[in-house]
N, CA, C and O atoms as a GROMACS GRO file, in nm:
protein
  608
    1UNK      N    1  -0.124   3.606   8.723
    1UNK     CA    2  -0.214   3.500   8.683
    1UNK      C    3  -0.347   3.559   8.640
    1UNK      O    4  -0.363   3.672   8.686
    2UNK      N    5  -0.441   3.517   8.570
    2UNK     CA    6  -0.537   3.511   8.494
    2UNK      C    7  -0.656   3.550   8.657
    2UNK      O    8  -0.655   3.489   8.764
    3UNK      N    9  -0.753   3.680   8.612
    3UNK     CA   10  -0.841   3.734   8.723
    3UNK      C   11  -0.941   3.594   8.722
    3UNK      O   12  -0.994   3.541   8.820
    4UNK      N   13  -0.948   3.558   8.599
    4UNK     CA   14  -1.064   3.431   8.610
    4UNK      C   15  -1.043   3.313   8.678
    4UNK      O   16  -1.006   3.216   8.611
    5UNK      N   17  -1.062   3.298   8.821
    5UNK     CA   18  -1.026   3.161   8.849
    5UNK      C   19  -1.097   3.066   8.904
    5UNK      O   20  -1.117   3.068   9.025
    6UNK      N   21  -1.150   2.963   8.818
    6UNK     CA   22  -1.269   2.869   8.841
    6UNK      C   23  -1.235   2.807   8.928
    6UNK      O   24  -1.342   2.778   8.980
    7UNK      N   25  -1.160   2.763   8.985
    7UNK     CA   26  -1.076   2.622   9.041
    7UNK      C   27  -1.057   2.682   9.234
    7UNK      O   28  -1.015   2.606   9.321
    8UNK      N   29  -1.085   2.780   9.250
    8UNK     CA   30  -1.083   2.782   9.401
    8UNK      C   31  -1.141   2.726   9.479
    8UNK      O   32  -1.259   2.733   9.442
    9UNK      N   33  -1.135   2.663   9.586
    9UNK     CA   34  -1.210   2.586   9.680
    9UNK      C   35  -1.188   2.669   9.813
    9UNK      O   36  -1.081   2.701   9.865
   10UNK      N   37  -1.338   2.697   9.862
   10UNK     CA   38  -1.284   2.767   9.968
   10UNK      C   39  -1.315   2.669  10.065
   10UNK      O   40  -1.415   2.601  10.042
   11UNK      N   41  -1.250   2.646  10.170
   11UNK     CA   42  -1.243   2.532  10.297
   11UNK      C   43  -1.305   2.517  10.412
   11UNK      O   44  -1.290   2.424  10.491
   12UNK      N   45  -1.393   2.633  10.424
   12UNK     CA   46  -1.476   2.722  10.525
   12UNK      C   47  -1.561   2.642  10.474
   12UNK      O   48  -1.571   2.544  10.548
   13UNK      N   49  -1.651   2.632  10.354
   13UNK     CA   50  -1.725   2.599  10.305
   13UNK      C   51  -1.805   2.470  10.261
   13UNK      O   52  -1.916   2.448  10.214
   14UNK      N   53  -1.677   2.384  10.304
   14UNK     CA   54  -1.700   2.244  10.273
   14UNK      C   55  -1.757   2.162  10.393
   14UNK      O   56  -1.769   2.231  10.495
   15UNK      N   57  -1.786   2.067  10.403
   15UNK     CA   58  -1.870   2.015  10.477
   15UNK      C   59  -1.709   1.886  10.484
   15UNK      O   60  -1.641   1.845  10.390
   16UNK      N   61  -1.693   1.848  10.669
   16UNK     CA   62  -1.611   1.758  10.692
   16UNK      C   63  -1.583   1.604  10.637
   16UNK      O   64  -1.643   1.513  10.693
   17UNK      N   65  -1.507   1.578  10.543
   17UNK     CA   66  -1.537   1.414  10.490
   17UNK      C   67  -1.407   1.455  10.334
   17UNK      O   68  -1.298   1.513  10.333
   18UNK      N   69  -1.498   1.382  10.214
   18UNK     CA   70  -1.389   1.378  10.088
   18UNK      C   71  -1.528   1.404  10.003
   18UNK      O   72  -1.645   1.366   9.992
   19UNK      N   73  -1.403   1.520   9.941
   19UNK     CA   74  -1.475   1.588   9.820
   19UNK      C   75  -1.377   1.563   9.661
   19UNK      O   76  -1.255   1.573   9.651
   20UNK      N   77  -1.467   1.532   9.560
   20UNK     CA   78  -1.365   1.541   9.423
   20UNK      C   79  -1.408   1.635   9.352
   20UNK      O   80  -1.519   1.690   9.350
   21UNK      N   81  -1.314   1.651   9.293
   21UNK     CA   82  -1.330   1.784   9.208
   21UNK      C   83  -1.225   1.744   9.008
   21UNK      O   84  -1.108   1.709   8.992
   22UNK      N   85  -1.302   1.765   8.931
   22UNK     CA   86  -1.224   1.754   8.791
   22UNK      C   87  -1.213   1.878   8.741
   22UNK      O   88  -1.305   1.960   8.738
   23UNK      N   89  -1.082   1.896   8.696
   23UNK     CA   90  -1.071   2.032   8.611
   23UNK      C   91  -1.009   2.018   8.504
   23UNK      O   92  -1.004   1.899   8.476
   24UNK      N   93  -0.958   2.085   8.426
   24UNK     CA   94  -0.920   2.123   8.313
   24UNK      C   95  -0.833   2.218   8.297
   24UNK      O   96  -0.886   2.328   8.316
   25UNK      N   97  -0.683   2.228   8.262
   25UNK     CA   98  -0.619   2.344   8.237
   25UNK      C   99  -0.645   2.312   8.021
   25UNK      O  100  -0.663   2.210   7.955
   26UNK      N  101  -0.635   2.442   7.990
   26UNK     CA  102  -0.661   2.432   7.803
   26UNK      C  103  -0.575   2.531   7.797
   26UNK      O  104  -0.501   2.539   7.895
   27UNK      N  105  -0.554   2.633   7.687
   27UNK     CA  106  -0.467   2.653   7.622
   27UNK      C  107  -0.497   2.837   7.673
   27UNK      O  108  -0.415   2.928   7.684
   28UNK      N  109  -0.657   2.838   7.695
   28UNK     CA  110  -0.688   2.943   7.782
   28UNK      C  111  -0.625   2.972   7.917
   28UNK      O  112  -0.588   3.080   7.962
   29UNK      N  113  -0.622   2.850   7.972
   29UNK     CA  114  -0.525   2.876   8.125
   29UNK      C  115  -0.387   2.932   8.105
   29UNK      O  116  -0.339   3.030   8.162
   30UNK      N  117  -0.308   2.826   7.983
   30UNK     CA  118  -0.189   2.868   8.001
   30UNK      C  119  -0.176   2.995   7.977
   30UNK      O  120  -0.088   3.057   8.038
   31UNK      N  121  -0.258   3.061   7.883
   31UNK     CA  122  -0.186   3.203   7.774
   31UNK      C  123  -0.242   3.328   7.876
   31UNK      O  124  -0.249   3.447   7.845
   32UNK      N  125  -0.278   3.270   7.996
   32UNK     CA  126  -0.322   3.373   8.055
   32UNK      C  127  -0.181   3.410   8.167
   32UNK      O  128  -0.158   3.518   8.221
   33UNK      N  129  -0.117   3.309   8.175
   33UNK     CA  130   0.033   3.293   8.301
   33UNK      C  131   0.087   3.398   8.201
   33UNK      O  132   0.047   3.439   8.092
   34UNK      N  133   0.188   3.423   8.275
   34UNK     CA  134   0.300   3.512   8.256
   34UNK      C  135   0.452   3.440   8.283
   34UNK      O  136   0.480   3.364   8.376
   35UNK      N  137   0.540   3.485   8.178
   35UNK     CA  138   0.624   3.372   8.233
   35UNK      C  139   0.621   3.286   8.200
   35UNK      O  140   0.740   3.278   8.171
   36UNK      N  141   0.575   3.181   8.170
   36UNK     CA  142   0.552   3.041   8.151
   36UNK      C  143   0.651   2.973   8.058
   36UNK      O  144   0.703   3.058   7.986
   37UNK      N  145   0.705   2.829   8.027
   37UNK     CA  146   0.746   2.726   7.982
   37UNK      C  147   0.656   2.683   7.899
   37UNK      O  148   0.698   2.637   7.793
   38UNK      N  149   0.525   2.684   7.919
   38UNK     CA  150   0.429   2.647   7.868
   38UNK      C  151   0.366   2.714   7.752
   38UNK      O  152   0.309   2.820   7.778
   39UNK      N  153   0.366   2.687   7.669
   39UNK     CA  154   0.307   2.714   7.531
   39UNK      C  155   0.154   2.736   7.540
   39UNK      O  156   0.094   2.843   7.542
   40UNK      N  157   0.106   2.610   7.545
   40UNK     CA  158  -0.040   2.554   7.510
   40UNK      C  159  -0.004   2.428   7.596
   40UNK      O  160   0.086   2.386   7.669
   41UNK      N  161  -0.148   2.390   7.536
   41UNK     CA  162  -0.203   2.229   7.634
   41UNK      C  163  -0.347   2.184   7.694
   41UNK      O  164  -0.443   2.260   7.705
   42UNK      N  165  -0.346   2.074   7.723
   42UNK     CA  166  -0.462   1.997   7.796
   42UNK      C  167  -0.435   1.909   7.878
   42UNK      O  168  -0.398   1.796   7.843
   43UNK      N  169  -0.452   1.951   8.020
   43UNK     CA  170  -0.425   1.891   8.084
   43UNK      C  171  -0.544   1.870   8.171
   43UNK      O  172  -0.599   1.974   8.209
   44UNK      N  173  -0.607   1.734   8.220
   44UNK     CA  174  -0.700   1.627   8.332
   44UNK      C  175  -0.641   1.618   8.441
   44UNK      O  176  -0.540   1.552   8.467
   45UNK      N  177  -0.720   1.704   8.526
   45UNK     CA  178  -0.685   1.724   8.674
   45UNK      C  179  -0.783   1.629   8.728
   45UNK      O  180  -0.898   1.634   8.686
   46UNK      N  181  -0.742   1.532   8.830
   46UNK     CA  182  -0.831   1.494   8.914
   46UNK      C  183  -0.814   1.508   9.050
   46UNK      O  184  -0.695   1.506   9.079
   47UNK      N  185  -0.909   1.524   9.172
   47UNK     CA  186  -0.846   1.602   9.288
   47UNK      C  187  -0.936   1.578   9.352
   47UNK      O  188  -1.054   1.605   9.331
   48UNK      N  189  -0.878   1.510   9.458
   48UNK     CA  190  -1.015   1.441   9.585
   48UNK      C  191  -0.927   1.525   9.713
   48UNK      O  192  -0.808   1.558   9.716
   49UNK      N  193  -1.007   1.539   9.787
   49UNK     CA  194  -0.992   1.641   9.929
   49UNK      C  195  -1.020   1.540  10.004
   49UNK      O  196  -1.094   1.446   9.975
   50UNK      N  197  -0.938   1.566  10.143
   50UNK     CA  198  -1.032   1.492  10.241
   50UNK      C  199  -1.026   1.562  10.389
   50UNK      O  200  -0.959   1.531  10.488
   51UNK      N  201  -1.108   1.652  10.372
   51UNK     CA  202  -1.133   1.780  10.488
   51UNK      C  203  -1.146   1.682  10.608
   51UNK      O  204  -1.198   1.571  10.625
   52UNK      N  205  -1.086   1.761  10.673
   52UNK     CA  206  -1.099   1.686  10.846
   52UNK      C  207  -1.076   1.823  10.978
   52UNK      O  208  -1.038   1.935  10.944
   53UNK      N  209  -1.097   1.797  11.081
   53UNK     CA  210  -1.129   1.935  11.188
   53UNK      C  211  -0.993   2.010  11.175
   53UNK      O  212  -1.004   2.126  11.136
   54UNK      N  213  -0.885   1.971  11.199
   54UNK     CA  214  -0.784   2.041  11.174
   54UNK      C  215  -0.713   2.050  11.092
   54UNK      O  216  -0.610   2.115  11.115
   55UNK      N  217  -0.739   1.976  10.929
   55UNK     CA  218  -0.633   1.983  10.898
   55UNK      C  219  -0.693   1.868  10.742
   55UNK      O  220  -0.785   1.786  10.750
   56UNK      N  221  -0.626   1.890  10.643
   56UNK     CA  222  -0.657   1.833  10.499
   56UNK      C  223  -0.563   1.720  10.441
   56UNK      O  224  -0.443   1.710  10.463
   57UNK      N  225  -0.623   1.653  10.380
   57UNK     CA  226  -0.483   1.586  10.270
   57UNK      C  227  -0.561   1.549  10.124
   57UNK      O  228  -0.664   1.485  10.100
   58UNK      N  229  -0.460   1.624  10.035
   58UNK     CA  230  -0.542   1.674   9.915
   58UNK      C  231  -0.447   1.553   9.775
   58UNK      O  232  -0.328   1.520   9.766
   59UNK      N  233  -0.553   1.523   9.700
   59UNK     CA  234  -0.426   1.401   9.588
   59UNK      C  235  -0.507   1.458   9.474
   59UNK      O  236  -0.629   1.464   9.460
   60UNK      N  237  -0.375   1.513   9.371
   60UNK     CA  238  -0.418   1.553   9.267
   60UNK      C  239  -0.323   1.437   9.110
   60UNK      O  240  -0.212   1.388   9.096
   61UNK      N  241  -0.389   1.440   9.068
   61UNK     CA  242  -0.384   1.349   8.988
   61UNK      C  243  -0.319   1.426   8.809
   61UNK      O  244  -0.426   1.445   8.752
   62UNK      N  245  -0.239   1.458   8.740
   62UNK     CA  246  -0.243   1.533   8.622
   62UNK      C  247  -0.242   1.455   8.530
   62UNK      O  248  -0.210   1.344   8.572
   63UNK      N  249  -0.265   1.456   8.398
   63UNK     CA  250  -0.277   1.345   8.268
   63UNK      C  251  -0.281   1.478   8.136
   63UNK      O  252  -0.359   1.564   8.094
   64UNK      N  253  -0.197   1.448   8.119
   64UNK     CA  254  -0.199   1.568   7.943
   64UNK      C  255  -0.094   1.538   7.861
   64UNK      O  256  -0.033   1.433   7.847
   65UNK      N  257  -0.083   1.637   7.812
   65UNK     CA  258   0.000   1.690   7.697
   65UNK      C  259   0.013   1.831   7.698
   65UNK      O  260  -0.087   1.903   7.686
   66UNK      N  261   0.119   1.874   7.710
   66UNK     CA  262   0.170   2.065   7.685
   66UNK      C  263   0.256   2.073   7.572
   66UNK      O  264   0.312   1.981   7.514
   67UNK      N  265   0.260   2.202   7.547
   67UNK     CA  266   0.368   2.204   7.404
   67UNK      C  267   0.489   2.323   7.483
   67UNK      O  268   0.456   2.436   7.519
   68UNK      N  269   0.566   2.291   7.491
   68UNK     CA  270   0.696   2.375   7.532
   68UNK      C  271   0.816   2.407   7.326
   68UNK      O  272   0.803   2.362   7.212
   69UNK      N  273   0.908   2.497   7.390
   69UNK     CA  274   0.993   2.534   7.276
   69UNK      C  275   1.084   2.420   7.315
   69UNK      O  276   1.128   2.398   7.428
   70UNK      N  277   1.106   2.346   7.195
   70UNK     CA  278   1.239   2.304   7.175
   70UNK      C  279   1.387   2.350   7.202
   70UNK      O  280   1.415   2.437   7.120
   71UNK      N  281   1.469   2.329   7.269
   71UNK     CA  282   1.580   2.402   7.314
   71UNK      C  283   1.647   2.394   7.211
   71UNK      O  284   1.732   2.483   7.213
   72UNK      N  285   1.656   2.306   7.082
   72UNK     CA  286   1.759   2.294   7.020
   72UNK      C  287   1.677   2.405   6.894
   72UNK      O  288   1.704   2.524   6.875
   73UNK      N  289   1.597   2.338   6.836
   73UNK     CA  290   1.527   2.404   6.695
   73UNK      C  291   1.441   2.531   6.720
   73UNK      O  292   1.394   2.593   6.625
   74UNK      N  293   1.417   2.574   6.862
   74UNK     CA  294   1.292   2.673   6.888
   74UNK      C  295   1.181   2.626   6.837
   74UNK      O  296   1.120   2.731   6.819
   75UNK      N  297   1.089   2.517   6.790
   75UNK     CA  298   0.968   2.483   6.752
   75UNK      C  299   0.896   2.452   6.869
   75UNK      O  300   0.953   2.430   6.976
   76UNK      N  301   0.797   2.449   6.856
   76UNK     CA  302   0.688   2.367   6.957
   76UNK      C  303   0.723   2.221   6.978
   76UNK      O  304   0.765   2.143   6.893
   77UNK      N  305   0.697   2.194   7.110
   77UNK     CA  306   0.732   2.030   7.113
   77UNK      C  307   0.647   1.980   7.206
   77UNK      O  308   0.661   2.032   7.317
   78UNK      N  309   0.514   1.850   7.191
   78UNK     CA  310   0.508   1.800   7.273
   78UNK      C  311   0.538   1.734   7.410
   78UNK      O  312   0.596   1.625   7.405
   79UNK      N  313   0.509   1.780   7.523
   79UNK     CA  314   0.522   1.632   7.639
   79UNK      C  315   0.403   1.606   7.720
   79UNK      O  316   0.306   1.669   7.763
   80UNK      N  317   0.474   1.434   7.723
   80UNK     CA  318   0.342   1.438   7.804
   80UNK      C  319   0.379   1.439   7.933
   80UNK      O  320   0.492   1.418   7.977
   81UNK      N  321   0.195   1.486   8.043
   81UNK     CA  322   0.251   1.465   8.200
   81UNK      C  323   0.133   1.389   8.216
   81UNK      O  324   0.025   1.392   8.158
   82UNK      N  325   0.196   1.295   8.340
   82UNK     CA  326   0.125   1.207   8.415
   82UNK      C  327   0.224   1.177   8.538
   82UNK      O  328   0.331   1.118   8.551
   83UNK      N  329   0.110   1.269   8.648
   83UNK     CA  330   0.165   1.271   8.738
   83UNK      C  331   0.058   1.248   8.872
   83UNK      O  332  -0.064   1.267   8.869
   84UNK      N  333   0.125   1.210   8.972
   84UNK     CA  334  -0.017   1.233   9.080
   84UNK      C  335   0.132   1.272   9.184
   84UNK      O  336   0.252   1.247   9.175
   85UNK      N  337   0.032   1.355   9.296
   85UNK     CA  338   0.109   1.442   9.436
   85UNK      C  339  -0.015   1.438   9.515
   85UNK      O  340  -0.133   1.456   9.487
   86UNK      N  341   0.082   1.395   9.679
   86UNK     CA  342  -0.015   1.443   9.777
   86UNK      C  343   0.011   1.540   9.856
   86UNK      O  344   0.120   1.527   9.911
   87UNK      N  345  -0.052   1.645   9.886
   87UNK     CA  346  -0.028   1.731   9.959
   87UNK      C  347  -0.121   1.721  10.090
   87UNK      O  348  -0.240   1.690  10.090
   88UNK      N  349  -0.025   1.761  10.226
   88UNK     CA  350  -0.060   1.759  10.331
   88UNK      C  351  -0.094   1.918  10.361
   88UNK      O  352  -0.038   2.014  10.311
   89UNK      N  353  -0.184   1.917  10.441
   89UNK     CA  354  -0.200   2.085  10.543
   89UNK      C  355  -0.097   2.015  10.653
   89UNK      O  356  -0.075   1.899  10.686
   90UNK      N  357  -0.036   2.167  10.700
   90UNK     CA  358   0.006   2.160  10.812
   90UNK      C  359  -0.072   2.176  10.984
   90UNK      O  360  -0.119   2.283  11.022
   91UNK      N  361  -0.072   2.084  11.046
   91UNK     CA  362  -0.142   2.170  11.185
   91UNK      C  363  -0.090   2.286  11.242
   91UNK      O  364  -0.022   2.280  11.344
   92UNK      N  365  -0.111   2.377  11.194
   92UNK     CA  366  -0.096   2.519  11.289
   92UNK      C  367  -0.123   2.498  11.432
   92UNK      O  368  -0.048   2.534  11.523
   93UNK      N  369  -0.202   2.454  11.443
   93UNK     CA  370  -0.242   2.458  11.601
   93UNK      C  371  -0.114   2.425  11.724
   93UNK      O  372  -0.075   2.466  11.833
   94UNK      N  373  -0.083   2.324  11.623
   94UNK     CA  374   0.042   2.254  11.746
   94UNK      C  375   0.170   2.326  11.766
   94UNK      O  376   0.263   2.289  11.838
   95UNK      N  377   0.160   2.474  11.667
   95UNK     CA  378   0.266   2.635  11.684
   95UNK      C  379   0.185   2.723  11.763
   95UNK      O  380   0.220   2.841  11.768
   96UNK      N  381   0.102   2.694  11.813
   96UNK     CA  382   0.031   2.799  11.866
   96UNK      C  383  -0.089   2.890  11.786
   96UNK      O  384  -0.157   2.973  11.847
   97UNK      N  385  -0.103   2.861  11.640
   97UNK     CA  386  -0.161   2.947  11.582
   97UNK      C  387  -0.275   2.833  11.528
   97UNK      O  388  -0.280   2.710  11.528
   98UNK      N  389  -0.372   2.950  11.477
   98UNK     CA  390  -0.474   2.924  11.413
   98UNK      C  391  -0.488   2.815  11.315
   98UNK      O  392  -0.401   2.835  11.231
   99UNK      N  393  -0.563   2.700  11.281
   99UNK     CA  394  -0.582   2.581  11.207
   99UNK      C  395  -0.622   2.639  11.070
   99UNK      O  396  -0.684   2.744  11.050
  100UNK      N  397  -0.579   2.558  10.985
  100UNK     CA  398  -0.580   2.577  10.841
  100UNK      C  399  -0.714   2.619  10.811
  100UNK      O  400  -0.708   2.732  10.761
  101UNK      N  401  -0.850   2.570  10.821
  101UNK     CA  402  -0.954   2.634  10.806
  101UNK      C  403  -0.975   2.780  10.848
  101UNK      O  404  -1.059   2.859  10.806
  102UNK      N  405  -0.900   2.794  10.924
  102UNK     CA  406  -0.892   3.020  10.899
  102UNK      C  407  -0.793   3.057  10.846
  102UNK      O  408  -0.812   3.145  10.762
  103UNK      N  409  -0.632   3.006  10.869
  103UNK     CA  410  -0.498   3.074  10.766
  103UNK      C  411  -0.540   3.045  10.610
  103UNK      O  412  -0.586   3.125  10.529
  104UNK      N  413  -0.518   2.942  10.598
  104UNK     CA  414  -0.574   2.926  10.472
  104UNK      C  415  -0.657   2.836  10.426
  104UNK      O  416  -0.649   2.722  10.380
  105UNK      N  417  -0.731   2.904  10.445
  105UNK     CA  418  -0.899   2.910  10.418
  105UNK      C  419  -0.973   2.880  10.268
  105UNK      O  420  -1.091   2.883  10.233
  106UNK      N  421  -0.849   2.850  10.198
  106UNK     CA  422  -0.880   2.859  10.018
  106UNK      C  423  -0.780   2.781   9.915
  106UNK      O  424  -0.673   2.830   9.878
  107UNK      N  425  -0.824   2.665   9.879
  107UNK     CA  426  -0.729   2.606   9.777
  107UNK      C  427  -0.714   2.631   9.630
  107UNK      O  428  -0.797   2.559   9.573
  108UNK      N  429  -0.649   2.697   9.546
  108UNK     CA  430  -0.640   2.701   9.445
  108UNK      C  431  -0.611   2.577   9.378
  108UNK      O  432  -0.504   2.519   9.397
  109UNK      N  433  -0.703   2.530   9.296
  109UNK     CA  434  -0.666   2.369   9.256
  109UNK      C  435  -0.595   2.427   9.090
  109UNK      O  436  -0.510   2.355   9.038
  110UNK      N  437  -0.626   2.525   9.036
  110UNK     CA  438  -0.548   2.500   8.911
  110UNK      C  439  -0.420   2.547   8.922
  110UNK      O  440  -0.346   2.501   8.835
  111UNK      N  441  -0.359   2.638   9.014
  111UNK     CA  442  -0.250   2.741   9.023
  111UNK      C  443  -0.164   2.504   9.084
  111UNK      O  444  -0.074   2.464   9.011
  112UNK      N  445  -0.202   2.423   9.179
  112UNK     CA  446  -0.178   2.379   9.225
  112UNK      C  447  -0.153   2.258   9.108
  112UNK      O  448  -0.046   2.198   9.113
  113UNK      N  449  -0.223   2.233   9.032
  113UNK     CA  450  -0.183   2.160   8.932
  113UNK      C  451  -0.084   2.199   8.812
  113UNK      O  452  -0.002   2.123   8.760
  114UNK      N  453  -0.112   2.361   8.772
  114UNK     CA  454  -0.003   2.389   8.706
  114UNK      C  455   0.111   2.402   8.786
  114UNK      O  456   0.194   2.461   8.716
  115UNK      N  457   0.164   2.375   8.909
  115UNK     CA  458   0.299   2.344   8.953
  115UNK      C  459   0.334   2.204   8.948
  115UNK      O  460   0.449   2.181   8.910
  116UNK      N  461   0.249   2.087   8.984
  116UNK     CA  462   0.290   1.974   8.892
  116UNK      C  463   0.298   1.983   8.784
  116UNK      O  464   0.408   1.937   8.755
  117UNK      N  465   0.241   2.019   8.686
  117UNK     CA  466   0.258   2.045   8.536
  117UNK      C  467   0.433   2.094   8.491
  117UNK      O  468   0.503   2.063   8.394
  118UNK      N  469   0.462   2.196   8.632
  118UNK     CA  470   0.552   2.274   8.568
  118UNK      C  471   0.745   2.207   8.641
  118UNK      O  472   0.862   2.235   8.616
  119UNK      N  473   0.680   2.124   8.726
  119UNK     CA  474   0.804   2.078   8.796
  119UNK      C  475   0.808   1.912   8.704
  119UNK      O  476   0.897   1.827   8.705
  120UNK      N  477   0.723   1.913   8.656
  120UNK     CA  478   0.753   1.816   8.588
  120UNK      C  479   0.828   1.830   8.399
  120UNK      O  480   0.858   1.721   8.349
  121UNK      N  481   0.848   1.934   8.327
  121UNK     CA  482   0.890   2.005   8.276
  121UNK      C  483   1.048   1.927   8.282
  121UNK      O  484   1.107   1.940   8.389
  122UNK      N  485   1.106   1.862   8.192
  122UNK     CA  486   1.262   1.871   8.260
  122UNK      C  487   1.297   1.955   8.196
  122UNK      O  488   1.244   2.007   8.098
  123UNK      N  489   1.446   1.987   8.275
  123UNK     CA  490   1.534   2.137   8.204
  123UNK      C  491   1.615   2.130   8.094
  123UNK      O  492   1.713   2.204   8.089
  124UNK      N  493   1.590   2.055   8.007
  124UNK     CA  494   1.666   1.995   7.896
  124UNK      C  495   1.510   1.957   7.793
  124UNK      O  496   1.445   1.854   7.805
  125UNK      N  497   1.483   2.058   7.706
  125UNK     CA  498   1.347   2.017   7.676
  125UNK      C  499   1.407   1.991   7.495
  125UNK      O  500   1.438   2.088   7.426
  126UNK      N  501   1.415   1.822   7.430
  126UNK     CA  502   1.408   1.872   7.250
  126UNK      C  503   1.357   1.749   7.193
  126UNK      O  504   1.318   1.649   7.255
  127UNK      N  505   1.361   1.764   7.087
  127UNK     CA  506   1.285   1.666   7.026
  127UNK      C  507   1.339   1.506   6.998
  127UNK      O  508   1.451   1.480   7.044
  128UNK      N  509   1.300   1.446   6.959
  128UNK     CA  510   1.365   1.335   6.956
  128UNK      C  511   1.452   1.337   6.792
  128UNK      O  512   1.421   1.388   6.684
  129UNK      N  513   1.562   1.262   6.834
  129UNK     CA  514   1.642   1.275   6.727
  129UNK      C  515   1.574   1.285   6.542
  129UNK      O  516   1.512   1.189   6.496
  130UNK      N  517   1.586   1.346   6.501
  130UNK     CA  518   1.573   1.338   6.350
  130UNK      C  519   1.403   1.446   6.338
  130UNK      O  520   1.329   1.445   6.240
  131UNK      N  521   1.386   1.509   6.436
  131UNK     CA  522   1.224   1.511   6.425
  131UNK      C  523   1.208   1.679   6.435
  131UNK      O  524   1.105   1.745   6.425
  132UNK      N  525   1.361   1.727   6.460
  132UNK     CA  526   1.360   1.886   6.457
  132UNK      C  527   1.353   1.965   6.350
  132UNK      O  528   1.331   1.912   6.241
  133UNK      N  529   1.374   2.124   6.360
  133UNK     CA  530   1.340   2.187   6.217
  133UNK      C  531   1.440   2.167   6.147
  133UNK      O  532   1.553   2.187   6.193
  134UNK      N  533   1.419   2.125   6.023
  134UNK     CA  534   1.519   2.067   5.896
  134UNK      C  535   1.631   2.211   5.914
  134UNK      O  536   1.747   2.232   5.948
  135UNK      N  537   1.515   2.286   5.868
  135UNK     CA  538   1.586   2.429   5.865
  135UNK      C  539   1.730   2.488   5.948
  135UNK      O  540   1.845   2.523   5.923
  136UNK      N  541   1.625   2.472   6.076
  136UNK     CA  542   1.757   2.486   6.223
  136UNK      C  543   1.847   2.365   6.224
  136UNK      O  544   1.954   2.375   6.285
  137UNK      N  545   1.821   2.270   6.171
  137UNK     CA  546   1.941   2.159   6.224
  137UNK      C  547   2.035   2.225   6.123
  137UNK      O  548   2.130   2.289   6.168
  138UNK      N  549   2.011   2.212   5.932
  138UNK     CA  550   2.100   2.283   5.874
  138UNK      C  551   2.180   2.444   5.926
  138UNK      O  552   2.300   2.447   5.952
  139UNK      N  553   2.099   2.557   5.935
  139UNK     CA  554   2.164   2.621   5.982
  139UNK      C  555   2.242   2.573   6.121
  139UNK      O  556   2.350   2.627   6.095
  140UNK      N  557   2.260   2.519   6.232
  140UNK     CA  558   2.338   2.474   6.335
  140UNK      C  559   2.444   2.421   6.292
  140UNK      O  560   2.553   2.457   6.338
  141UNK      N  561   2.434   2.323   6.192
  141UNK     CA  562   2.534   2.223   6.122
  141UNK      C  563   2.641   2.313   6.092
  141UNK      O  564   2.758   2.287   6.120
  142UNK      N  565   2.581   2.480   6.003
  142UNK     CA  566   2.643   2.499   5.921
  142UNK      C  567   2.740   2.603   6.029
  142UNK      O  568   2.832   2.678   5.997
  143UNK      N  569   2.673   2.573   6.191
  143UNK     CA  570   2.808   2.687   6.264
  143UNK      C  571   2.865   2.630   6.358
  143UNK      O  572   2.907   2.683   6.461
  144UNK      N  573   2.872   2.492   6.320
  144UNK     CA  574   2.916   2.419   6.386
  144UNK      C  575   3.082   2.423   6.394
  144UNK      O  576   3.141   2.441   6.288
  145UNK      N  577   3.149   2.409   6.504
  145UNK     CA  578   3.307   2.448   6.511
  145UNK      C  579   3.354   2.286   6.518
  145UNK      O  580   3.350   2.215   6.619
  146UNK      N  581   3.388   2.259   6.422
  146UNK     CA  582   3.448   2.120   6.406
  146UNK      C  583   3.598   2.104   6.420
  146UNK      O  584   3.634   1.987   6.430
  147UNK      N  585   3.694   2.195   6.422
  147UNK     CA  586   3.847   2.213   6.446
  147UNK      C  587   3.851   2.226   6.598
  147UNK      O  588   3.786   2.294   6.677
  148UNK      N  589   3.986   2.104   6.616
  148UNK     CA  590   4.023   2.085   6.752
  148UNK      C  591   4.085   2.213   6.825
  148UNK      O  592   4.140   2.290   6.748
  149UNK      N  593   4.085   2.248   6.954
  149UNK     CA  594   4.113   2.348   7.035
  149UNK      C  595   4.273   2.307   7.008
  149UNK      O  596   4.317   2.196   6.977
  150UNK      N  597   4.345   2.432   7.030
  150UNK     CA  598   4.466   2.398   7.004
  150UNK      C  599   4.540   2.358   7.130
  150UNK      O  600   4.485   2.402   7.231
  151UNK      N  601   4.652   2.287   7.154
  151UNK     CA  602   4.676   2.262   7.298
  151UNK      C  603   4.803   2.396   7.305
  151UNK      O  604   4.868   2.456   7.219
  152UNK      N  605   4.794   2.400   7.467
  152UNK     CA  606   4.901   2.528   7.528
  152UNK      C  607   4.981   2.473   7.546
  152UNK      O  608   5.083   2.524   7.592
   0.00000   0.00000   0.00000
């Protein structure tokens, strides 16, 4: 992932109650992943915290548009996401160990939104009928196996 990361919240730091926070993934976030599904994009993070002595519950909110490859034509293809997730901290304490304000001590809010971004992704990504590359649909057409399998 990308050394630049605006979006950390460290938890030590916050003062007990609800905090919001807006971010932005752009086209800079994505091209910095490795790996990725993701092309480009703009995606509106919204993300309210609500720190408490032991323990958090965090609601992030996503609203965009990304461009992924078409599975059928290889072109760029819009989708949109609109999504919201809540995530809970776990109490450590009640295992015997240390409360989330010392294990983890630090929220990454963009690494945390690009996984809604990315589970929202379905695995079947193409365009809507008639809207692919002229080009690729002809060439496909033209290797297309239209003769029946023979029976045994």
């Amino acid at each position: 992932m990308s050394e630049q990361n605006h979006y950390t919240i460290d938890l030590k730091r916050l003062s007990i109650g609800t905090h919001s926070f807006d971010i932005q993934l752009n086209n800079d976030f994505f091209a910095s992943l490795e790996k990725t599904e993701v092309l480009s994009g703009t995606v509106e993070c919204k993300a309210t915290l609500n720190l408490r002595e032991e323990d958090y519950q965090l609601n992030i909110a996503v609203h965009g548009t990304v461009f992924v490859v078409c599975d059928r034509c290889l072109d760029p293809m819009p989708l949109d996401i609109d999504e919201e997730q809540e995530i809970f901290s776990e109490d450590e304490e009640a295992n015997g160990q240390d409360g989330p304000a010392t294990t983890n001590s630090q929220l990454d809010l963009s690494w945390l939104a690009y996984e809604i971004v990315s589970i929202n992704i379905p695995l079947v990504h193409c365009h809507q009928p008639g809207e692919c590359n002229k080009q690729m649909e002809l060439l496909l057409h033209d290797h297309l196996c239209d003769e029946p399998e023979p029976e045994n």
